[in-house]
TORKE-380739 format. One record per residue (C-alpha): x, y, z. Coordinates in steps of 0.001 Angstrom, whole numbers, plus 524288, in hexadecimal, padded with zeros to 5 digits. Example, Ala and Ser with C-alpha at 12.3 -4.5 7.8 and 13.67 -1.06 7.14 Angstrom:
<sites>
8300C7EE6C81E78
835667FBDC81BE4
</sites>
This chain:
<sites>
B7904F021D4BB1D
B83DCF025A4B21B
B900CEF73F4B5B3
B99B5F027E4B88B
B8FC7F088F4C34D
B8D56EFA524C8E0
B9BADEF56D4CA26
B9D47EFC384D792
B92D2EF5904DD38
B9571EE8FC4D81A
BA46FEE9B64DAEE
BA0D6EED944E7B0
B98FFEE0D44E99F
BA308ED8EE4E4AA
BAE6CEDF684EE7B
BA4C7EDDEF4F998
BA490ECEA34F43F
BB29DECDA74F446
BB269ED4CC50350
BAB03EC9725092E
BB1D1EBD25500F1
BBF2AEC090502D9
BBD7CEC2BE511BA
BB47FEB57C512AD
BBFD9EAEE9509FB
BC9E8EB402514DE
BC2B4EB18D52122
BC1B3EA3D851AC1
BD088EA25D519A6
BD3F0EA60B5277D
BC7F2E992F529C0
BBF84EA4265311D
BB254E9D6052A78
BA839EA5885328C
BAECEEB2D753056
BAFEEEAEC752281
BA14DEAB38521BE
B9C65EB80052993
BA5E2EC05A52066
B9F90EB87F51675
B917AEBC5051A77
B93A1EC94451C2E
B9A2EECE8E510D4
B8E23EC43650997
B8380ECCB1510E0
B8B6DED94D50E18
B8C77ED6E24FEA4
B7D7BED2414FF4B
B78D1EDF1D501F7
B8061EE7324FAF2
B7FAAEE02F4EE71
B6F94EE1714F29E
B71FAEEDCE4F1B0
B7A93EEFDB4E4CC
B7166EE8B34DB5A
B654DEED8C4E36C
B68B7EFCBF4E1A3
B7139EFBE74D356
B6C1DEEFA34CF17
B629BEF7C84C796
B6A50F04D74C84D
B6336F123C4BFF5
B69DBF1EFA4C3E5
B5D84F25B74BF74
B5621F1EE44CB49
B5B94F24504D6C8
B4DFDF23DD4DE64
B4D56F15124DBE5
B5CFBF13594DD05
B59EBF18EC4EB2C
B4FA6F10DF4EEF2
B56BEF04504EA2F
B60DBF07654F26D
B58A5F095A4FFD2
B51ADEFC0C4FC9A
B5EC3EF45D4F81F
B66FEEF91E504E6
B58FAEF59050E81
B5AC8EE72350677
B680BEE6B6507A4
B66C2EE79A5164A
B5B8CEE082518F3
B6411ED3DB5104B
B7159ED83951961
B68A3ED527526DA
B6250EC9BE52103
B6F28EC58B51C52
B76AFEC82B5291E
B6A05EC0AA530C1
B6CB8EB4F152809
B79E9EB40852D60
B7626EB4F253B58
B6C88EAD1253833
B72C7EA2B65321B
B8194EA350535B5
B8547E9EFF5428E
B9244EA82B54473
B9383EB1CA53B46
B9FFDEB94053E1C
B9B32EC61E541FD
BA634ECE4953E80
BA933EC70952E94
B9A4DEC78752E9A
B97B9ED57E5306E
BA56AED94B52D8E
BA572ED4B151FF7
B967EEDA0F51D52
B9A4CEE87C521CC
BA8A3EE74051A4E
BA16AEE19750FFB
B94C0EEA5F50FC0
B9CE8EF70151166
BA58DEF2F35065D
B9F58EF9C54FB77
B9E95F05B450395
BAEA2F077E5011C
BAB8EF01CD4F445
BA3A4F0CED4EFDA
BACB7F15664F66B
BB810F11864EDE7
BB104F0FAC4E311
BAACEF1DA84E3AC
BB8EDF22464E741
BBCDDF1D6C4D8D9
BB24CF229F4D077
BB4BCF32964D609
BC454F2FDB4D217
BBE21F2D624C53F
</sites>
């Protein structure tokens, strides 16, 4: 995988970052500590699985492998959801209140996110 092919990805992991801080950061400064902390979680679990499944499917990248580029993917997007329920039990499981709507708010904005980031980005590359 060559750094220009990769950049996407990773850029998308680090926007998806800066979607769950900067919310977390503001929930903080209007003192709403449990929205801050669910928002927190959420966008955490959401950038969990898909950076699972960036390094799992183009970690080790050959174009020439489709068969195997296929199969990576099926078994990286089964992990990634299989570590997204543990992840989401774990909360349950551990914190009291979670704020249900900054908890699964921020993981769908922040899961969804690369979705419109591909979008855009694919949007750039045909004006090319």
């Amino acid at each position: 995988m060559t750094p220009r092919s990769s950049s996407p990805a990773i850029q998308s992991l680090g926007l998806q970052l800066a979607a769950t801080l900067l919310p977390t950061v503001l929930l903080l400064a209007l003192s709403l500590p449990s929205a801050a902390i669910s928002m927190a979680l959420g966008g955490g679990i959401a950038v969990l699985g898909n950076a699972v499944m960036v390094f799992a499917v183009f970690g080790a990248y050959r174009a020439a492998a489709v068969r195997d580029l296929t199969g990576r993917m099926m078994l990286a997007q089964v992990f990634r959801l299989l570590l997204i329920a543990a992840a989401f039990a774990g909360v349950f499981a551990r914190y009291d209140e979670p704020d249900l709507l900054a908890l699964f708010g921020g993981f769908l904005a922040v899961h969804l996110l690369p979705v419109w980031w591909v979008h855009r980005a694919s949007a750039q590359a045909m004006k090319r």
